[in-house]
C-alpha positions as CSV (number, residue, x, y, z in Angstrom):
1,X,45.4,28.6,-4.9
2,X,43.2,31.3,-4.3
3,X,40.8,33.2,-7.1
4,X,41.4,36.7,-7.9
5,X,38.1,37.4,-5.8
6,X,39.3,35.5,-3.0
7,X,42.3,37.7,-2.9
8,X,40.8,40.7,-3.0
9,X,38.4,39.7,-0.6
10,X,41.7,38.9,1.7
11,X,43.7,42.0,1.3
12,X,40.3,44.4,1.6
13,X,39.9,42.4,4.8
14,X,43.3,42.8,6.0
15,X,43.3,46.4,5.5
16,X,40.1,46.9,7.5
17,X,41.6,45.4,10.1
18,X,44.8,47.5,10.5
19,X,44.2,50.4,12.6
20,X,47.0,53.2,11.1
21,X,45.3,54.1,8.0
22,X,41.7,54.7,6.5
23,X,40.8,51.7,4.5
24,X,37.5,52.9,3.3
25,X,39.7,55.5,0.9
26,X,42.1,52.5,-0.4
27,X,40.8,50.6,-3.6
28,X,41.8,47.2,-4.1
29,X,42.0,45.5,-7.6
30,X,43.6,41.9,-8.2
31,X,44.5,40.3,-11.4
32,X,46.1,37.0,-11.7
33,X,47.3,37.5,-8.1
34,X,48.7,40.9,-9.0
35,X,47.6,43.3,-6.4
36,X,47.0,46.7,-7.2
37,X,45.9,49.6,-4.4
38,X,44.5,53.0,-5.4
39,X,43.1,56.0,-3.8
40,X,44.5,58.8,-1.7
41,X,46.0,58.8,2.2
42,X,46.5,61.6,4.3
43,X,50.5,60.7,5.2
44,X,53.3,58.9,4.0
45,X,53.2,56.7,7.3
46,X,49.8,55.6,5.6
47,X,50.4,54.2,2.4
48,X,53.7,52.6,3.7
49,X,52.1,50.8,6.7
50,X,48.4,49.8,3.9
51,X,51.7,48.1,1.5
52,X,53.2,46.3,4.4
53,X,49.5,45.2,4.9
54,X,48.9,43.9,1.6
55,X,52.0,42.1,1.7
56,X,51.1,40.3,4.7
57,X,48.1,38.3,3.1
58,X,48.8,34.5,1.6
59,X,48.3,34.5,-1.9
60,X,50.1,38.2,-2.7
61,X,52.5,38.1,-5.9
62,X,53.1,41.1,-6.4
63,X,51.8,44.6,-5.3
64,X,51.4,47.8,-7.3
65,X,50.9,50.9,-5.3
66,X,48.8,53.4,-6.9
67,X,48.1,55.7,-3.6
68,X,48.4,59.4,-3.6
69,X,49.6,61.3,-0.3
70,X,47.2,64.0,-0.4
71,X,47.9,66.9,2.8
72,X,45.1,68.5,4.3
73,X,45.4,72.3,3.4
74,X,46.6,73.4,7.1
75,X,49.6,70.9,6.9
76,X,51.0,72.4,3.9
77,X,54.6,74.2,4.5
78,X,57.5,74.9,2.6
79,X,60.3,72.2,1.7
80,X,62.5,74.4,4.0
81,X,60.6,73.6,7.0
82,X,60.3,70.1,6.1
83,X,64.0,70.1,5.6
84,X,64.8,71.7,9.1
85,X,62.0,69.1,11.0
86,X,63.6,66.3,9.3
87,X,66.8,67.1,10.7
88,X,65.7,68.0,13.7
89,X,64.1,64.5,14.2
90,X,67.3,63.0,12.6
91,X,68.8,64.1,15.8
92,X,66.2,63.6,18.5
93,X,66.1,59.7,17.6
94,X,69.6,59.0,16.3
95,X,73.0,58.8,17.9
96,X,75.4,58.9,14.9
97,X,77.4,62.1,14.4
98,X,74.7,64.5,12.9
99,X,76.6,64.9,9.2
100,X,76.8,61.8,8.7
101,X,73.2,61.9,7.1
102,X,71.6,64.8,5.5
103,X,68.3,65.9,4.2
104,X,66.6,67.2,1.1
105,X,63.1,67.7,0.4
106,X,61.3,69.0,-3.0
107,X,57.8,69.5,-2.9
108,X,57.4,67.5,0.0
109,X,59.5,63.9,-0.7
110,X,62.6,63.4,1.2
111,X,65.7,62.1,0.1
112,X,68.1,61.1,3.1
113,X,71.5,60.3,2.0
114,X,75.0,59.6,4.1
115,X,77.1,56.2,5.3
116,X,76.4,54.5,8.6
117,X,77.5,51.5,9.7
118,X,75.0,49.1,10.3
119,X,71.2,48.2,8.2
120,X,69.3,48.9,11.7
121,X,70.8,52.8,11.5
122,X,69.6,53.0,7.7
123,X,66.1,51.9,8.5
124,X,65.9,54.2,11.9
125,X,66.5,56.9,9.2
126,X,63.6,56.2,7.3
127,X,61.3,55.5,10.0
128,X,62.7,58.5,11.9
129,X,61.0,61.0,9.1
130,X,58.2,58.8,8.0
131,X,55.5,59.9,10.6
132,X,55.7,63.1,9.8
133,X,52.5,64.9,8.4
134,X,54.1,66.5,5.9
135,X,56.1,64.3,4.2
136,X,54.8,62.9,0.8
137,X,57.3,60.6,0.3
138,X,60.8,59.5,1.5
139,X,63.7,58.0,-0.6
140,X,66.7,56.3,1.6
141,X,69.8,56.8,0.0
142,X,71.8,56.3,3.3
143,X,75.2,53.6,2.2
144,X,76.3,51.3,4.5
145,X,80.1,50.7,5.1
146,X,81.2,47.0,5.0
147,X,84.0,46.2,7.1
148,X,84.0,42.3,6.2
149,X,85.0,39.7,3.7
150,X,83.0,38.3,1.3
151,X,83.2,35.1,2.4
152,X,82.6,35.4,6.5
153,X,79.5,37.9,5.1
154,X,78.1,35.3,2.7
155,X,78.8,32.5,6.1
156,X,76.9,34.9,8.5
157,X,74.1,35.1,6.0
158,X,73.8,31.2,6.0
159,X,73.9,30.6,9.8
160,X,71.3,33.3,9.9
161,X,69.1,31.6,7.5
162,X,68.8,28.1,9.5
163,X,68.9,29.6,12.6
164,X,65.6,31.1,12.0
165,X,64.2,27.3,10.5
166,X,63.0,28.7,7.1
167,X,61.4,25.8,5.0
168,X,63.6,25.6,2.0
169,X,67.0,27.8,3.3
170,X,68.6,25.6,1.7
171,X,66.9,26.3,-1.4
172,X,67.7,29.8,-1.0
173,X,71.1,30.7,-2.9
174,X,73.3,33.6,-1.2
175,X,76.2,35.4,-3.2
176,X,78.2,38.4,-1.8
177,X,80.6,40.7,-3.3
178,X,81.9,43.3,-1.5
179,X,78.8,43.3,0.9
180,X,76.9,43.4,-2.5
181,X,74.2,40.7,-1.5
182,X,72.1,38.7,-4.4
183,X,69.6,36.4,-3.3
184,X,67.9,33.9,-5.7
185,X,65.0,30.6,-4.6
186,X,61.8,30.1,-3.6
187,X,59.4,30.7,-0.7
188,X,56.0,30.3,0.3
189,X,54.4,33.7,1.4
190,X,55.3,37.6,1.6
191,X,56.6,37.1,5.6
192,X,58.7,34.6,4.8
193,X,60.3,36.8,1.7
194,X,60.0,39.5,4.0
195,X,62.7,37.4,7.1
196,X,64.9,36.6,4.7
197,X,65.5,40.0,3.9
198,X,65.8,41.2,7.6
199,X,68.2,38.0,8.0
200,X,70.3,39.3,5.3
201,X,70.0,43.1,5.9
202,X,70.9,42.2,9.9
203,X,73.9,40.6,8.9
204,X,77.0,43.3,9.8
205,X,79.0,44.4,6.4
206,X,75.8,43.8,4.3
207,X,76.0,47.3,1.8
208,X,73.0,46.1,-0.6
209,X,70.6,43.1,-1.6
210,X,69.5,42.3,-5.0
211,X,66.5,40.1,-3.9
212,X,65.2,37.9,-6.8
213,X,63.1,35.5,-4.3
214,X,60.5,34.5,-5.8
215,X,57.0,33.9,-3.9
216,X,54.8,30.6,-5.0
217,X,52.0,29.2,-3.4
């Protein structure tokens, strides 16, 4: 088990080491393994890709993200012309028909809503807005239809699960309703948390996940 100081030391580390963000502005407190990061980035993209960092390091139990996206001056512009960019990305990168997903932006977040049919076109969403300078924040409220039975979706899930040789999948207890997924166990570390949610998320007719995985070292 590591010490508080140990932890941060870790996750400070960790940071320095990623390349997409400034680490020298991120602040990094830990208390009883709870890990909380402050300070200001200059994009979205930034303080989503210094979480995924934190998350990566052993020892994480949970993670508080205090970060303001703060814009430099030039980049500031009006939640119209964030609006038209985002959709103008939305259909550069995607292939689904373009109202099936629609944008709106106040004072610089954006909330993408809409129904596609599979987790991987939620996510491209997401990511597909994320990089861009101005965006302070983005919310995905994109649905996903499910086309399958409870049962054959709660099966996939399962198969998925051992095929990728988790320690403890079987420890890990899968219920569906409806493609409503809630997971409840235990694993070891963040990245193993973090493949059982792809695993279920991948799964075809998977709408939502309550994830109550619990991380313990």
């Amino acid at each position: 088990m590591k010490t508080d100081s140990q932890l941060q030391s870790d996750v400070m580390a960790e940071l320095k080491w990623d390349p997409s963000f400034n680490a020298a502005e991120i602040g990094v407190e830990v208390k009883n393994g709870v890990v909380t990061l402050s300070g200001h980035v200059d994009k979205y993209a930034e303080k989503w890709a210094a979480e995924k960092a934190a998350q990566k390091v052993s020892g994480v139990k949970a993670l508080a993200v205090e970060l303001e996206v703060t814009l430099p001056g030039p980049s500031n512009r009006s939640d119209a012309d964030i609006a038209r960019t985002a959709e103008n990305v939305l259909e550069w990168t995607t292939n689904w028909p373009k109202d099936h997903v629609k944008v709106m932006v106040e004072k610089g977040w954006v909330t993408i809503t809409g129904m596609v049919d599979y987790e991987y076109q939620r996510q491209l969403a997401s990511s597909s807005v994320r990089h861009l300078m101005v965006v302070t924040g983005v919310s995905n409220q994109v649905t996903i239809k499910s086309k399958l039975t409870s049962n054959t979706i709660k099966s996939d899930i399962e198969a998925a699960l051992k095929r990728r040789a988790l320690t403890d999948a079987q420890e890990i207890m899968v219920s569906v309703n409806e493609g409503k997924v809630a997971l409840t166990g235990v694993v070891h570390s963040w990245s193993e948390r973090d493949m059982v949610s792809d695993s279920v998320w991948n799964t075809l007719g998977v709408t939502d996940v309550n994830d109550n995985i619990s991380v313990a070292y």
